[in-house]
Residue, then its C-alpha position, 0 to 999 in steps of 0.5 A: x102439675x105442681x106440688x102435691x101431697x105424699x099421696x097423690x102420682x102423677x103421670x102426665x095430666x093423669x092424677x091418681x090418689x088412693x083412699x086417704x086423700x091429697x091436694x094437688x096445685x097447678x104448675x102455675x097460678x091464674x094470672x088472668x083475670x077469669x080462668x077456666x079449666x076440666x077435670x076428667x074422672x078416669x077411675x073411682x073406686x067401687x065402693x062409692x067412697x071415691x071424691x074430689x075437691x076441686x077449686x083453688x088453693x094458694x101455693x104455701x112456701x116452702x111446699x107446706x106439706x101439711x096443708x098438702x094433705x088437707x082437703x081443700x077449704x080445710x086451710x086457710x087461702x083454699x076453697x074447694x067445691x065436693x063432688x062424690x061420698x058426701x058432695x054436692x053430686x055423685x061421682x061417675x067414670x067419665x064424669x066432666x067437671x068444668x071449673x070457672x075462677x073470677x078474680x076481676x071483680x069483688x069479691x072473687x067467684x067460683x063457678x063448677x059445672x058437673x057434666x055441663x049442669x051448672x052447680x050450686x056451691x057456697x060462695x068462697x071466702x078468704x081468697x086474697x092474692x096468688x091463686x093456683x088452680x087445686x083438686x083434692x081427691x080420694x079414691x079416684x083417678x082423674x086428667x086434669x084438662x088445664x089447657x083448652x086442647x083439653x077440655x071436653x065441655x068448652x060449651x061450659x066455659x063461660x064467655x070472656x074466661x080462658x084457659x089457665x096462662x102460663x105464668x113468665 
């Protein structure tokens, strides 16, 4: 994992954020033509408030520790889709989100699966050069699964897409 807001611990895979909410970036862009990656919910808070963004963001210089802080899609150059308090499904411990990023054609895409059910999600606009794999959340504890020895949902990722290159 890469920068993240002031919020946001990290520990390993295992990303955590209290209930006022931060970005956070992969350690590396998608470099690939079509990229591929899960994300685990661990923990969500009782009261149903928990949430996540998940999507892609651009990696802003100089850390851009405002835009760190900004759900995804509220800055320029993110998209992120909704899952939980007010998003496209509700949030569950044990929940498996699977995220697929298409930059070979144009315009770029996005596709999400919540627990293997492909969702709908508005298309994404503004996303031009360097993208980095991004999740926004409040209220929840989650693994991000960026390489495939992670993953728990492969059946999801769609053919001819792979896991998140390490960049050289």
């Amino acid at each position: 994992v890469g920068p993240h807001g002031d919020d946001v611990e990290i520990r390993g895979l295992r990303i955590r954020c209290a209930a006022a909410g931060g970005r956070a970036l992969a350690s590396a862009p998608v470099v690939q033509d079509r990229a591929y990656w899960e994300v685990h919910i661990k923990e969500v808070a009782a009261d149903l408030s928990s949430r996540i963004l998940v999507g892609v963001a651009a990696n802003l210089p100089g850390g851009s520790g405002e835009a760190l802080q900004q759900e995804l899609g509220a800055s320029a150059r993110s998209y992120g889709v909704q899952f939980g308090a007010g998003g496209v499904a509700p949030l569950k411990l044990g929940d498996v989100l699977g995220v697929a990023y298409d930059q070979a054609v144009f315009p770029v895409s996005i596709s999400v699966w919540h627990n293997g059910a492909l969702m709908s999600a508005p298309a994404p606009r503004g996303l031009k050069g360097e993208m980095w794999p991004a999740l926004f959340l409040a209220g929840c504890t989650v693994d991000w699964a960026l390489g495939e020895e992670h993953w728990k949902s492969s059946k999801s990722c769609p053919e001819g897409f792979a896991a998140v290159m390490p960049s050289r």
